[in-house]
C-alpha positions as CSV (number, residue, x, y, z in Angstrom):
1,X,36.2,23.0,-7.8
2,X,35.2,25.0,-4.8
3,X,38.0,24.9,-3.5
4,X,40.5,26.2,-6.5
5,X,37.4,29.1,-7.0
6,X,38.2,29.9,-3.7
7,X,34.4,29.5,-2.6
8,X,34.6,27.2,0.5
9,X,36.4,29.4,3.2
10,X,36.5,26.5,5.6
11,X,34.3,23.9,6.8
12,X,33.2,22.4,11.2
13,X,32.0,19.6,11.8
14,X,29.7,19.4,15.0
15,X,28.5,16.2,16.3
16,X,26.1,15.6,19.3
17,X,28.6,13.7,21.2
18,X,30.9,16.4,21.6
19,X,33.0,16.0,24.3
20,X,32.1,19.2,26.4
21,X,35.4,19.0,27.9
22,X,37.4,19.3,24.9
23,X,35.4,22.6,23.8
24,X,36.9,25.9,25.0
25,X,33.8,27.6,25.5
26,X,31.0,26.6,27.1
27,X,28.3,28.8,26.9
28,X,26.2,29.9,30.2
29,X,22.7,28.1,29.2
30,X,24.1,24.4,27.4
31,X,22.4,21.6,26.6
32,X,24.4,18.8,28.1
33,X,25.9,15.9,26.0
34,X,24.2,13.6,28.5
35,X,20.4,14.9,27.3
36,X,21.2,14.2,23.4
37,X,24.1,11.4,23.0
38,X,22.4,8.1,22.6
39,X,19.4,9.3,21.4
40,X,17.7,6.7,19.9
41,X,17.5,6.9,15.8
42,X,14.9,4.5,15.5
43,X,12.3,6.5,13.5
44,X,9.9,6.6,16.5
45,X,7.9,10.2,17.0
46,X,10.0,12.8,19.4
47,X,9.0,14.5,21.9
48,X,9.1,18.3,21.8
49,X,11.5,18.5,24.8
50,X,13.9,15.7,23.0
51,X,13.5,18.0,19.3
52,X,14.1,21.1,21.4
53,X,17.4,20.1,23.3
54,X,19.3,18.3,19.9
55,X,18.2,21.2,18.2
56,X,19.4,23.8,20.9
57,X,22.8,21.4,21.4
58,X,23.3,21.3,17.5
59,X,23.1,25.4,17.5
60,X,25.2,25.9,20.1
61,X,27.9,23.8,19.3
62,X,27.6,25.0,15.2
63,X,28.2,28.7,17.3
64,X,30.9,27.7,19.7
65,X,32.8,25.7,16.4
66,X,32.5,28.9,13.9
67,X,33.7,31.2,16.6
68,X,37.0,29.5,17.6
69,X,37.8,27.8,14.2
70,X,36.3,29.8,11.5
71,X,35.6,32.8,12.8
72,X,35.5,34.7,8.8
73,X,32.4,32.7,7.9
């Protein structure tokens, strides 16, 4: 349906484990793959520091994939 009405202008899909290497751009201030891949999903209570680096990696990679691939959204 979304697609024949034209509403879903096209779709990313970021994932922590990005492979930095395989991104074209890399902005100056990144959260590393090595700080956030392998981060335990266990249920256990994070720390600020862990919440703010997958956070920060998740928005910079949602940024870096809208630009290149989808840059009319």
């Amino acid at each position: 349906m979304y697609k024949r009405e034209s509403m879903i202008k096209g779709f990313i899909l970021p994932y922590l484990g990005q492979q930095d290497a395989a991104l074209r751009y890399v902005r100056p201030i990144w959260c590393d793959v090595r700080k956030v891949f392998g981060y335990p999903t266990n249920f256990a209570a994070m720390s600020k520091d862990d919440l703010d680096q997958i956070a920060l990696r998740g928005e910079q990679l949602t940024r870096i994939l809208l630009a290149h691939y989808c840059p009319e959204i």
